[in-house]
C-alpha positions in Angstrom: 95.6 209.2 71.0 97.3 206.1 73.0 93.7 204.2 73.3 93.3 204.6 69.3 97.1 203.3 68.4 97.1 200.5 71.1 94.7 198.3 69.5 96.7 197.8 67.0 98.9 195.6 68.7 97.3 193.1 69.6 94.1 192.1 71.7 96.1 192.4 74.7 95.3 196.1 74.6 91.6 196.0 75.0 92.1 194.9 78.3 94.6 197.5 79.4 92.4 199.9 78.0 89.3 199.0 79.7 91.3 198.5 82.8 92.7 202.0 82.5 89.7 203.5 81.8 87.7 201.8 84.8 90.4 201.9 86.8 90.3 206.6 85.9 86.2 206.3 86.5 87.5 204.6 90.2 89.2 207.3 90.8 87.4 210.1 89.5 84.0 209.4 90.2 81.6 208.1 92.8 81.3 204.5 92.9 77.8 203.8 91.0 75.7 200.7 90.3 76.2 201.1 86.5 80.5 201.4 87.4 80.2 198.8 90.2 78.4 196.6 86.9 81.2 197.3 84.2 84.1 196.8 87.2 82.1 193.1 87.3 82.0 192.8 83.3 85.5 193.2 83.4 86.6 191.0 85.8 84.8 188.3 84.0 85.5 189.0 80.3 89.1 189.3 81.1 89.7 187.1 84.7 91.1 190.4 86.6 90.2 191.0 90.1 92.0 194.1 90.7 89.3 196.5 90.1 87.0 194.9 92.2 90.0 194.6 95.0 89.6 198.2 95.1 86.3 198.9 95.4 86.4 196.6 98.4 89.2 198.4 99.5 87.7 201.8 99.3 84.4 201.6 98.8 82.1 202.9 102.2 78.8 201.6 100.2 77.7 198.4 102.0 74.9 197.9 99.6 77.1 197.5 96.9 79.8 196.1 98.6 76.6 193.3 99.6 76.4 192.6 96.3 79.4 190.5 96.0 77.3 187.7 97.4 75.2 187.1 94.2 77.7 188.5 91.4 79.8 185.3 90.8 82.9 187.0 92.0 84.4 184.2 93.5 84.6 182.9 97.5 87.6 185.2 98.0 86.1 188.4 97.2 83.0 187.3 98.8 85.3 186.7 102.0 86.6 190.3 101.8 83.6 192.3 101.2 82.7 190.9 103.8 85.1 191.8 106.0 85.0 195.2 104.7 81.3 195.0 105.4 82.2 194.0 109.2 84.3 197.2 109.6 82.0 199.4 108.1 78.9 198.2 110.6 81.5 198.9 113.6 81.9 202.6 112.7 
């Protein structure tokens, strides 16, 4: 009921929705390719990292944490997957 009246404020709302709604599928749900993809799409169509932050947090995948190096995420995501890449391979 919230995500059909919000939109009616203004285009701020789309991106809390969408954030909301990735941010449920994060929590809910293996990480995929296709959620690891529209975590991306958001970051770019509305400049926030903090989906993707928490994949790198959480996330155990090293492939997709991997692909952080082609995405056009930005140097300091890159620098953190990869770290989080690093502590993976030690376990």
């Amino acid at each position: 009921l919230i995500s059909k009246k919000l939109p009616e404020f203004g285009d701020w709302t789309a991106k809390l929705i969408s954030r909301e709604t990735l941010n449920k599928r994060l929590k809910n749900e293996e990480l995929s390719e296709e959620l690891f993809d529209a975590c991306v799409a958001y970051k770019k169509q509305f400049e926030d990292s903090r989906l993707l932050l928490d994949i790198i947090k959480t996330s155990e995948n090293i492939e997709l944490l991997a692909k952080f190096e082609s995405n056009g995420s930005g140097k300091q995501l890159r620098k953190l997957a990869q770290k989080r890449i690093k502590q993976l391979s030690k376990t």
